[in-house]
SEVO-545605 format. One line per 4 residues: number of its first residue (from 1); their letters; for each residue x, y negated, z of N, C-alpha, C. Coordinates in steps of 0.2 Angstrom, whole numbers. Atoms other than C-alpha are relative to their C-alpha. Layout:
NUM	a	X Y Z X Y Z X Y Z; ... $
# end
This chain:
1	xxxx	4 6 0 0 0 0 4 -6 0; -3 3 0 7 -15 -7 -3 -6 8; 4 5 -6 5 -35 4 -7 -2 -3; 8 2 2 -10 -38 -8 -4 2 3 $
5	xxxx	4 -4 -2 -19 -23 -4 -2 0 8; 0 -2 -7 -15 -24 15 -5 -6 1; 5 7 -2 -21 -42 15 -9 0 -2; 8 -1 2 -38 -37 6 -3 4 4 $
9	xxxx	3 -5 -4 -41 -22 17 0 -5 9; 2 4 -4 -39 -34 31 -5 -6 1; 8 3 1 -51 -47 26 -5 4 1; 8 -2 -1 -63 -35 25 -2 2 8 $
13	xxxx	1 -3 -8 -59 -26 42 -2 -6 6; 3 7 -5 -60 -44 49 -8 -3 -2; 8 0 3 -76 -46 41 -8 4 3; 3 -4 -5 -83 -32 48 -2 1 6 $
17	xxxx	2 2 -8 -78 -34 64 -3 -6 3; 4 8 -2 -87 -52 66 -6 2 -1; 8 2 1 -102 -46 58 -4 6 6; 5 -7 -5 -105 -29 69 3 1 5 $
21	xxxx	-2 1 -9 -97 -36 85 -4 4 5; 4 -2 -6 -112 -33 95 0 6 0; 4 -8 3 -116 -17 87 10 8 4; -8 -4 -5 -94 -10 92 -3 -1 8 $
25	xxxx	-1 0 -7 -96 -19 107 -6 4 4; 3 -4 -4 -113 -10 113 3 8 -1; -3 -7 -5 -104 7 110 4 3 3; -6 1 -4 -89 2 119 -5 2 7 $
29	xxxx	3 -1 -7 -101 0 133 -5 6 1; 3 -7 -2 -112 16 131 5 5 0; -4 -3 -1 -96 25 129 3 0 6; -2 3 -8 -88 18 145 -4 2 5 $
33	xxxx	2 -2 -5 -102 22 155 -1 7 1; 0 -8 -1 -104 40 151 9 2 2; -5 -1 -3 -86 40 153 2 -2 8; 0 1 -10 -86 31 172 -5 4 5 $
37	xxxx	4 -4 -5 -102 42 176 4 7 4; -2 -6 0 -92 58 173 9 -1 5; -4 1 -5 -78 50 185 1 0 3; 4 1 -6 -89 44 197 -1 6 3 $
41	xxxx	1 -7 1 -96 62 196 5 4 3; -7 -4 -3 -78 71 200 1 -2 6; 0 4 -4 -74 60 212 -3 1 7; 6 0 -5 -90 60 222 2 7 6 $
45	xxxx	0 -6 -4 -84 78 226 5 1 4; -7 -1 -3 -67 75 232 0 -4 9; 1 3 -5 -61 70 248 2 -7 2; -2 9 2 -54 53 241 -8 -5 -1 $
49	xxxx	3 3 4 -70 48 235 -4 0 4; 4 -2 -7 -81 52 249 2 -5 6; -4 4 -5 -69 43 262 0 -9 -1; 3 7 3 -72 27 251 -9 -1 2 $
53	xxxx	7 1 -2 -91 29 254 -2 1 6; 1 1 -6 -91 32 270 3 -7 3; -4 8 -1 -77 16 273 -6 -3 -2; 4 6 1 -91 5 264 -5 1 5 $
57	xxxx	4 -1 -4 -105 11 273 3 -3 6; -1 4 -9 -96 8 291 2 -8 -1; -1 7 -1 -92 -10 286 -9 -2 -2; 5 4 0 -109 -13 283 -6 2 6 $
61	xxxx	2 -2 -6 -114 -5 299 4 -2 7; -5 1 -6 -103 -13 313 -2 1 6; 1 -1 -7 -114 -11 327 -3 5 2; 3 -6 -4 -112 5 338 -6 0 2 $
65	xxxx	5 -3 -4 -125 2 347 -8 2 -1; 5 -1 6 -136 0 333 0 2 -7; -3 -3 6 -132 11 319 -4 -4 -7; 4 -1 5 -146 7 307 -1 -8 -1 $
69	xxxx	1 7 1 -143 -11 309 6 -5 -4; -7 1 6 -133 -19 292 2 -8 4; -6 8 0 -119 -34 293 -7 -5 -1; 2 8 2 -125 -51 295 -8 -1 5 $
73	xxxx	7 2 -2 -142 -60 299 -7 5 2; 8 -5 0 -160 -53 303 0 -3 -9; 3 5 5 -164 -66 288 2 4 -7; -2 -3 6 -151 -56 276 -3 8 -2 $
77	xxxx	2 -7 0 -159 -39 279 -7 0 -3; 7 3 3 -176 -47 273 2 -1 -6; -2 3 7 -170 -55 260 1 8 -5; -2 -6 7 -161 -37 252 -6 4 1 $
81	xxxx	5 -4 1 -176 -29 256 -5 -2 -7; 5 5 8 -186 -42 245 2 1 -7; -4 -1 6 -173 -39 233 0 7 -4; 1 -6 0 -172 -22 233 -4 3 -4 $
85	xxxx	6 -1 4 -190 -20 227 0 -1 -3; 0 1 6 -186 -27 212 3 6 -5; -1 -4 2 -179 -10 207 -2 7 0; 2 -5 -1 -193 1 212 -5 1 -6 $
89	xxxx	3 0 6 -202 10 199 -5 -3 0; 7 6 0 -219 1 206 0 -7 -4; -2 5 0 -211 -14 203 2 -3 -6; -2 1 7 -203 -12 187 -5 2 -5 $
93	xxxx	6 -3 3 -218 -1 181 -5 -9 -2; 4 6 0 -228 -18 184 3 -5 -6; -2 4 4 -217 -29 176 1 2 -8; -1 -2 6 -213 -17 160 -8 1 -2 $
97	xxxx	7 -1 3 -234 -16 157 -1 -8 -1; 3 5 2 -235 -35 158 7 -3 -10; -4 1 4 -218 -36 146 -3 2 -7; 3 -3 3 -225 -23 135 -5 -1 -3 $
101	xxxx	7 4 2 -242 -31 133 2 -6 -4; 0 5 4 -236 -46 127 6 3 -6; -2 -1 9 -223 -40 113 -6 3 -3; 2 -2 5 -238 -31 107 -6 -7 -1 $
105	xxxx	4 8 5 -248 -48 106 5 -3 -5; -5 2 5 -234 -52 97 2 3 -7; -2 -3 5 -232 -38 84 7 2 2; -6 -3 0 -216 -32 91 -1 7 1 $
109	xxxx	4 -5 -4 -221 -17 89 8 5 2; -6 -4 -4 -202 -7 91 3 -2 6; -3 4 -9 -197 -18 106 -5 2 4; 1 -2 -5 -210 -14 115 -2 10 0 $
113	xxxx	-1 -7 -3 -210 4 111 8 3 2; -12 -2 -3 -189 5 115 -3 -2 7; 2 2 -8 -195 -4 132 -5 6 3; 3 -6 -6 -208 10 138 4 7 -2 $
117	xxxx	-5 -9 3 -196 25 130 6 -2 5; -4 3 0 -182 16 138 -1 0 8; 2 0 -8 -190 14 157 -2 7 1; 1 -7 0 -196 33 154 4 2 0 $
121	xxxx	-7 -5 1 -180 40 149 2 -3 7; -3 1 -7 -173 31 163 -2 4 7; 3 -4 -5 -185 39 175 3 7 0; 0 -8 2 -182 58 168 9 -2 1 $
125	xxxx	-7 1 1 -162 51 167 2 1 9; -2 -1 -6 -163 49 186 -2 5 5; 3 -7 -2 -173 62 192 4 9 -2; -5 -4 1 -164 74 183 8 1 2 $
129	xxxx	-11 -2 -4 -145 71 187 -2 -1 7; -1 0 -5 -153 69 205 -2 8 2; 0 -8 0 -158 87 202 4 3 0; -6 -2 1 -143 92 196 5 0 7 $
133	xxxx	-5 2 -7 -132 84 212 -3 3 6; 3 -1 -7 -144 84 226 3 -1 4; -2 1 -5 -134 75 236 -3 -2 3; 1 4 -5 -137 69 253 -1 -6 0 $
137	xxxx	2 5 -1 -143 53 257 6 -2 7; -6 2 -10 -132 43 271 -4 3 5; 6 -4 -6 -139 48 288 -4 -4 1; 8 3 -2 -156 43 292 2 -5 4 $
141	xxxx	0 5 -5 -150 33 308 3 -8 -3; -4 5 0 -139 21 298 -4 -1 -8; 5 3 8 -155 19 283 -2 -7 5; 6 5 -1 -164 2 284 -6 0 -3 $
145	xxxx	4 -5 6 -177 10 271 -1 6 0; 3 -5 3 -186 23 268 2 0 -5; 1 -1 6 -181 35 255 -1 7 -1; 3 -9 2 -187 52 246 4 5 -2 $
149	xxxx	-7 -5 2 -175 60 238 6 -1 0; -6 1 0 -158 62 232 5 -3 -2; -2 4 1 -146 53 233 5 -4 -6; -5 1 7 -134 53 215 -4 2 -6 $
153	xxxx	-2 5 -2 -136 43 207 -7 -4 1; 5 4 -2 -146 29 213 -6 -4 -5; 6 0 4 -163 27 205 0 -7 -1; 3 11 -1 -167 8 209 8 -1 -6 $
157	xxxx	-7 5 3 -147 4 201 -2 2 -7; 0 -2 4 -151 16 185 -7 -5 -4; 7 4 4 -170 9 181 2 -7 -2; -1 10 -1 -165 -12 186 5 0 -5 $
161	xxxx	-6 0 6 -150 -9 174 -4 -1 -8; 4 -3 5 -161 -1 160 -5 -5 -2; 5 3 4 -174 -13 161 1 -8 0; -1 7 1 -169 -29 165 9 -3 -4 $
165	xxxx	-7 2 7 -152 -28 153 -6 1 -5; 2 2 7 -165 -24 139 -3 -5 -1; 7 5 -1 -179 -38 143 7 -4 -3; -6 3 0 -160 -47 143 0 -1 -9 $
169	xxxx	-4 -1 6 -154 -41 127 -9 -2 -7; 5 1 5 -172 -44 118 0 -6 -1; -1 8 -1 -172 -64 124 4 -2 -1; -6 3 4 -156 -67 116 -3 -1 -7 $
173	xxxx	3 1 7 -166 -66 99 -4 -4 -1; 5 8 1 -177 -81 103 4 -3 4; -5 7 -2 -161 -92 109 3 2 -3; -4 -1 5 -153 -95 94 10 -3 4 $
177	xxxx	-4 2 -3 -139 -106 104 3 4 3; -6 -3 -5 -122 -97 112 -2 -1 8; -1 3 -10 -125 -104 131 -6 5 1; 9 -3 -2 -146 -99 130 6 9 -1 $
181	xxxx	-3 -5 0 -138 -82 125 3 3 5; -4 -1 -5 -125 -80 137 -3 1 8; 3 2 -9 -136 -87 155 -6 6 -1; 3 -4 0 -150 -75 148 3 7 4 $
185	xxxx	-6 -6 -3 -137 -60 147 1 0 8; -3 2 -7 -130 -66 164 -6 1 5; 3 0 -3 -143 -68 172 -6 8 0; 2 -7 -2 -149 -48 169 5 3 2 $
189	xxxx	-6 -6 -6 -133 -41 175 -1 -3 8; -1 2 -8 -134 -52 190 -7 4 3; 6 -2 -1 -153 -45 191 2 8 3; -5 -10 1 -144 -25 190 2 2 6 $
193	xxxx	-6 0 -4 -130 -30 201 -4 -1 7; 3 3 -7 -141 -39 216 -4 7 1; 5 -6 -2 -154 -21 215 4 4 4; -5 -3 -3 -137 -11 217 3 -1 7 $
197	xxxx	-4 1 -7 -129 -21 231 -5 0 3; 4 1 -6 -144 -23 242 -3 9 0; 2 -7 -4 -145 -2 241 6 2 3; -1 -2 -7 -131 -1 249 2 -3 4 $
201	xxxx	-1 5 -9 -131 -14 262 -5 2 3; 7 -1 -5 -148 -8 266 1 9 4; -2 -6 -1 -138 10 267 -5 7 -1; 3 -4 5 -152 20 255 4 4 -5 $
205	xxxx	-4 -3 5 -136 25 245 8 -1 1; -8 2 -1 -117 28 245 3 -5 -5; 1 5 4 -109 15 236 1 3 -8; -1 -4 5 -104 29 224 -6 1 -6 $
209	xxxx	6 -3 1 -121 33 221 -4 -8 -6; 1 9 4 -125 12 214 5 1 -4; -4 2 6 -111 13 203 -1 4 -6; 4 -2 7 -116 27 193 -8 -1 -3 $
213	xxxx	6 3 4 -132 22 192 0 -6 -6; -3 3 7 -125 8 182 2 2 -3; -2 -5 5 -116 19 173 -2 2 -6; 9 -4 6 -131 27 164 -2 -3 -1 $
217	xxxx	6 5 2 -142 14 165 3 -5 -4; -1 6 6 -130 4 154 2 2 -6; 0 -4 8 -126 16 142 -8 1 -1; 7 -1 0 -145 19 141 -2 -5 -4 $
221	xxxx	3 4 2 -149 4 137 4 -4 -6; -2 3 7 -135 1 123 -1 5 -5; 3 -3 5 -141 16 115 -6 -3 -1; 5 6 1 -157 8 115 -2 -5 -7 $
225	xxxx	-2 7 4 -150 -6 107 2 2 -6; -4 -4 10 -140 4 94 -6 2 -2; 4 -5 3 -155 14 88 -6 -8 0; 7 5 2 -166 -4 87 5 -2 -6 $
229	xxxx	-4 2 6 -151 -11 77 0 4 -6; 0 -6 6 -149 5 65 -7 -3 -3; 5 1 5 -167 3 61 -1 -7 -5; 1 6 3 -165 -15 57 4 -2 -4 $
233	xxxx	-6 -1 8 -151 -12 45 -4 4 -5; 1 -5 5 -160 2 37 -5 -5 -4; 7 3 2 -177 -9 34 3 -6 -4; -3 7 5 -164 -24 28 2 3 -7 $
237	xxxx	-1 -4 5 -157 -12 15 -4 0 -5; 7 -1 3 -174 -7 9 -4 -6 -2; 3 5 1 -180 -24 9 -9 1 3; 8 -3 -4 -195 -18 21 -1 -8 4 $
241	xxxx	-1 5 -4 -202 -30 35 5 3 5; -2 -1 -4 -191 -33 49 -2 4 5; 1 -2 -5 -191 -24 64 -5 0 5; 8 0 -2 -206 -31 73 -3 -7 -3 $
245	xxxx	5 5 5 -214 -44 60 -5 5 -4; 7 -2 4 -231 -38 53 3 3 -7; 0 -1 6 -230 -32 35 -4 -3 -2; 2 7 3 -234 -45 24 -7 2 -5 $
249	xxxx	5 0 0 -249 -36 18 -6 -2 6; 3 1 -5 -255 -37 37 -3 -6 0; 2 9 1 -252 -57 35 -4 -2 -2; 4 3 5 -259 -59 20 -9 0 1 $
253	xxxx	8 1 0 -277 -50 26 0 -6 4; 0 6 -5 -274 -61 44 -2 -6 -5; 0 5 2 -274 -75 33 -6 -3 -6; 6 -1 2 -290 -71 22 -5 -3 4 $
257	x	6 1 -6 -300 -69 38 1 -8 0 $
# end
């Protein structure tokens, strides 16, 4: 390969990486999580990885005389409780049927069905590898919360991840602007992040157990996202409608009536 040829194959490869940035970068990040789940996983079983999740726990437990009572304020254990909610299935169920509802007054019609496929898979994603593991829970005396099952990986981290990163990554397509972009985005991992650390300050889960929940639930949600993108390359190809715009027959009656 002369310098001609190398400089045109570069062009393009620079060409391509600009236009299918997002498309690499989401499966940098569903690869990355599968790869950290399956770390976390290892780990989880060793006696390094275990001594870390107990360390965290007891710093968020300082007083003997009160095991089940976490670091800091009465105010702040209210607060995570409040928080907390925000990554129960009642809770997100609610929000994904009001979300839901309006992309289909909207015509979105793949958006809103990747959102209920997307919160359901999550449910079976967690349910299952907590079937698989069946780990223990931290001990009862040092819970602030009631919980039901097992505890790997953490249900509330994988769901909150799954559904308030997609709601994220959809609302970037109606803020054209880089910044609108960006505080969106931002403002769902912080959504994620805040579910996760209030399960284990509230000591519903080890911290092991929150990280793989992220894990999964970001790969989850960048598959998602690849398999919305894919279609909406295919349909541009074909010169179909977009992805969730009407077909221009649908229009055309609408516009009769």
């Amino acid at each position: 390969m002369n310098f001609a040829s190398f400089r045109v194959f570069l062009i393009r490869a620079l060409t391509v990486a600009r236009t299918e940035i997002a498309a690499l970068t989401a499966m940098l990040v569903a690869a990355g999580g599968v790869l950290a789940f399956i770390e976390i996983a290892d780990d989880m079983t060793e006696a390094d990885g275990q001594a870390f999740d107990h360390q965290v726990l007891a710093l968020m437990r300082p007083y003997a005389d009160d095991p089940g009572r976490p670091w800091g304020p009465w105010w702040l254990k209210e607060a995570a409780s409040d928080i907390t909610s925000l990554g129960g299935i009642s809770v997100l169920g609610l929000f994904a049927v009001i979300v839901i509802l309006f992309l289909l007054s909207q015509r979105k019609w793949l958006s809103s069905i990747l959102l209920a496929v997307g919160l359901a898979g999550g449910v079976g994603l967690s349910e299952g590898l907590k079937a698989v593991f069946e780990r223990e829970r931290p001990p009862a005396a040092m819970q602030a919360v009631q919980t039901i099952n097992a505890s790997f990986p953490s249900g509330h981290a994988l769901l909150s991840t799954v559904f308030y990163l997609s709601v994220a990554v959809m609302l970037t397509r109606a803020f054209p602007g880089r910044k609108s972009k960006i505080f969106v985005l931002g403002v769902g991992i912080v959504m994620a992040l805040l579910v996760g650390l209030t399960r284990i300050y509230l000591g519903a889960h080890w911290a092991s157990d929150v990280f793989a929940g992220w894990a999964v639930g970001a790969a989850w949600a960048m598959v998602l996202w690849l398999f919305a993108y894919g279609v909406a390359r295919w349909q541009k190809r074909r010169q179909a409608p977009l992805q969730d715009e009407p077909s221009l027959e649908t229009g055309s009656a609408a516009t009769k009536v």
